[in-house]
N, C-alpha and C positions, 0 to 999 in steps of 0.2 A: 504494500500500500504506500503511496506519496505521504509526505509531509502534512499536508493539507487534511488529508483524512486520519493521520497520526493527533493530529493539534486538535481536532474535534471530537476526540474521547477516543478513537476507535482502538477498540474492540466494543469495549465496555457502553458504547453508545448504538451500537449498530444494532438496526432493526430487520433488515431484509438488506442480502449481496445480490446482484445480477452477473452475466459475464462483464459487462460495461462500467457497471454505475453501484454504489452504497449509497443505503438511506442510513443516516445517524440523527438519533433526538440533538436537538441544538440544547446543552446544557443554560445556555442563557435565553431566556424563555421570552420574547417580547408579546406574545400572544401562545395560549395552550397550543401544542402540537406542533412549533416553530420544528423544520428539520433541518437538516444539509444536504441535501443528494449528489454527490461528489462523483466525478471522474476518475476510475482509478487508472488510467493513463499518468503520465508524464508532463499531458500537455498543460501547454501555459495561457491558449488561445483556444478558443468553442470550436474553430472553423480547422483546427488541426485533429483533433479528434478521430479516430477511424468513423467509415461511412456506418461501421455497423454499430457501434454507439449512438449514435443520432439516432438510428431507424431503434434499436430500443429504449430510446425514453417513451414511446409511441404507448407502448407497455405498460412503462414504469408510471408514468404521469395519472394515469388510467388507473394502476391499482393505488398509487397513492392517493387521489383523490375519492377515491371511495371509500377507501381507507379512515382518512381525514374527517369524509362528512358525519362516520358510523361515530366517530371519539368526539369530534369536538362540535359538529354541526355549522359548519362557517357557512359563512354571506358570499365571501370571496377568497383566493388564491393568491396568494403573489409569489410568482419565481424572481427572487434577486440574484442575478448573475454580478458579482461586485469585483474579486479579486483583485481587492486594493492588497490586503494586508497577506493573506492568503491565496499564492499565485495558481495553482493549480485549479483546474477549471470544475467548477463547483456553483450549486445554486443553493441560496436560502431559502426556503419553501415556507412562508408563512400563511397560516391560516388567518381568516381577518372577519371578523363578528363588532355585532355593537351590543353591547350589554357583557357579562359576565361567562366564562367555563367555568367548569369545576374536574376536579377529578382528583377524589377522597377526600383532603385535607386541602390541596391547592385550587386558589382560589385566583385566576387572572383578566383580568379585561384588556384590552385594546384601547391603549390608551392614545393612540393615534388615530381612530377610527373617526370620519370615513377617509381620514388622509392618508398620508404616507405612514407606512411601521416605525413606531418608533422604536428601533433595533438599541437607543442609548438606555430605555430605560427598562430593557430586560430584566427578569428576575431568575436568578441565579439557583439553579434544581439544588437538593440535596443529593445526597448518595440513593436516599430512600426514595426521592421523589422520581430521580431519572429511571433507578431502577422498574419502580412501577410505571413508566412512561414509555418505556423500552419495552413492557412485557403485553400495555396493552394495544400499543401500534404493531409488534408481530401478531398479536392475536387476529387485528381488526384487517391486516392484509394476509393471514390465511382462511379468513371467512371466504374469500374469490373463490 
C-alpha cells in the first residue's frame, strides 16, 4: 500500500479492498461516515491511473453509496479529490445531511450544510468509535 493509505489508518481503518481502490473510515469525522477511497497505485495524478481503475470505481461508487445511504441516510455525496497534503491519488467521500447522525454514542451534524464540508472542524473517532464504524460500513457493503 502507498503512503497515503499508510497515513489514513490502514489496516486498522479499512473497510472493503478492490483490485484498484481501498475504502478506509476517515478517522477525522466532518460529517458521520466521512471515508477515503484511495488508489492503491503509485500514482500522483487521476489521469495516470491504469484504465482498469477508472472502469472500477463504476463498482465501487455504486456499492459505497448504498452503503452510505443504509448507515447514515445522506441528502448528498461529495467526492473530494484534494491531494494537497497527501499526494497519492485519493478521494474524501463525504456524506452530507442537514440535521443530526447518530451511531451508539456519536452524535454529528454537518456543520457546513448546505455549503461546502467543513473538513477543519472534524471530530476526531476514538479507538472505540472507529472500530465500531469500520464494522458497520463492512456490514452495510456486504448487504449487496
Amino acid at each position: 500500500m502507498n503512503a497515503t493509505i499508510e497515513r489514513f489508518g490502514y489496516p486498522g481503518t479499512l473497510i472493503h479492498e478492490w483490485s484498484h481502490w481501498v475504502a478506509l473510515i476517515r478517522l477525522a469525522q466532518p460529517t458521520l461516515g466521512s471515508l477515503v477511497l484511495a488508489a492503491k497505485s503509485d500514482a500522483m495524478a487521476f489521469g495516470d491511473l491504469p484504465p482498469a481503475a477508472h472502469v472500477e470505481l463504476t463498482v465501487i461508487t455504486k456499492s459505497l453509496e448504498a452503503a452510505l445511504a443504509r448507515v447514515v441516510s445522506y441528502d448528498k455525496l461529495n467526492y473530494l479529490m484534494l491531494m494537497m497534503v497527501d499526494p497519492h491519488v485519493h478521494f474524501h467521500v463525504i456524506p452530507r445531511y442537514d440535521g443530526e447522525r447518530t451511531l451508539g454514542n456519536l452524535i454529528l451534524s454537518d456543520e457546513g450544510w448546505p455549503g461546502v464540508p467543513l473538513l477543519g472542524q472534524a471530530t476526531q473517532l476514538t479507538d472505540a468509535e472507529a472500530a465500531t464504524l469500520v464494522m458497520v460500513m463492512k456490514a452495510a457493503l456486504e448487504e449487496q
